[in-house]
C-alpha positions as CSV (number, residue, x, y, z in Angstrom):
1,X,-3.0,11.4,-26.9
2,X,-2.7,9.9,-30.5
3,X,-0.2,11.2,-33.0
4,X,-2.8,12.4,-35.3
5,X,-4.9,14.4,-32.2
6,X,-1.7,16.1,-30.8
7,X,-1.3,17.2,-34.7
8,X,-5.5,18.0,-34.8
9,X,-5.1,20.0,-31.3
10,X,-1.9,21.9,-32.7
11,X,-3.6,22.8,-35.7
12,X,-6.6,24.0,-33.8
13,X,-4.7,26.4,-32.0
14,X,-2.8,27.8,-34.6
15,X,-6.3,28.7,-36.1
16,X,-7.3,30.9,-33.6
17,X,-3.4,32.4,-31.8
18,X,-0.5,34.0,-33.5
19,X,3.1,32.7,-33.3
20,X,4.3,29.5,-32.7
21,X,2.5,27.0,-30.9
22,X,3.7,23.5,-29.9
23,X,1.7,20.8,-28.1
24,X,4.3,17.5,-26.2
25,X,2.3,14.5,-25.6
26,X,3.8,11.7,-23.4
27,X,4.0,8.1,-24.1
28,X,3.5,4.9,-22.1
29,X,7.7,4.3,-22.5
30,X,8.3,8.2,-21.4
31,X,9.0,9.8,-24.8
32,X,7.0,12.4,-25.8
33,X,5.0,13.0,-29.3
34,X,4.8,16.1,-31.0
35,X,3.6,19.0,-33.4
36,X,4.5,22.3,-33.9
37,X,3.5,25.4,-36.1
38,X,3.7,28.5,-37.0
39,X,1.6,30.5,-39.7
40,X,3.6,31.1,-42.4
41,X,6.9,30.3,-40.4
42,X,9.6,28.2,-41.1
43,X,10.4,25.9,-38.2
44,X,13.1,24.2,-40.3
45,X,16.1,24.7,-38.5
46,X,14.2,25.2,-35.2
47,X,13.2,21.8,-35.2
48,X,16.5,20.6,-36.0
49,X,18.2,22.2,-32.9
50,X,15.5,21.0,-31.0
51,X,15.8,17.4,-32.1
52,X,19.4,17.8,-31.6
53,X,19.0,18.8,-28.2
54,X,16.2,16.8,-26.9
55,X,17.4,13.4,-29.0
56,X,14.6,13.5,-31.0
57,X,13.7,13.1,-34.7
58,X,10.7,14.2,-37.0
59,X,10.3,17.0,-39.9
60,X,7.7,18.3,-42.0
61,X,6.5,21.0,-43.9
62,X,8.4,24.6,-43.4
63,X,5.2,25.3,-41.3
64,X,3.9,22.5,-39.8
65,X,6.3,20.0,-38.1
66,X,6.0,16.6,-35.9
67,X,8.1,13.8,-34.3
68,X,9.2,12.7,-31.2
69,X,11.7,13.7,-28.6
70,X,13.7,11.1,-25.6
71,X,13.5,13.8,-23.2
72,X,11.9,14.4,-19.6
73,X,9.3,17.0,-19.5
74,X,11.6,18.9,-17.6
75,X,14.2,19.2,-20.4
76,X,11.3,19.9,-22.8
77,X,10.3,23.1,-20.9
78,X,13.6,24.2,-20.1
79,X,14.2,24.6,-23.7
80,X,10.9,26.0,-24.2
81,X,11.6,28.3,-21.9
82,X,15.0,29.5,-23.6
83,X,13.8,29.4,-27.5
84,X,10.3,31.3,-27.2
85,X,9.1,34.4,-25.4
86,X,6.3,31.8,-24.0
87,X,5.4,30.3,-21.1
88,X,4.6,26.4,-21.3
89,X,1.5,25.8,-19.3
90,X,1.4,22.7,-16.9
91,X,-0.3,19.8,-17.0
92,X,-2.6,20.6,-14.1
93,X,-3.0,24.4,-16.0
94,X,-4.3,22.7,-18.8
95,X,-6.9,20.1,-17.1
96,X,-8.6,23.8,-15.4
């Protein structure tokens, strides 16, 4: 997925769901693209701890962030796991 749909697709979301909402998209050298909001939030220091973590880089506005992350999927949603009160779907969840 292209930079500017994985920012589209985010965007989208946070239209019609509450919270924070973050969509990873992987690239051919196995670095993963993203975006992340949150209405009226301020994913500042969020996304610097998770850049930190997942040796990635990228910034915004307070709101509405994007980058990209050198990080296995697997390290991606083990830190999901521990910084939200969500669930990260899977791949195969998200094809249904």
């Amino acid at each position: 997925m292209e930079a500017g749909s994985v920012q589209k697709l985010t965007d989208a979301i946070l239209q019609v769901c509450k919270g924070r909402c973050a969509v990873f998209s992987r690239n051919a050298d196995g670095s993963y693209k993203y975006a992340m909001g949150e209405k009226d939030g301020d994913l500042r220091q969020f996304t610097k701890e998770m850049n930190a973590v997942l040796n990635g880089r990228g910034g915004g506005k307070p709101f509405f962030v994007q980058g990209s992350v050198q990080a296995s999927e697997k390290e991606i949603r083990a830190f999901s796991k521990i910084n939200s009160n969500c669930s990260v779907p899977s791949q195969k969840h998200l094809a249904e």
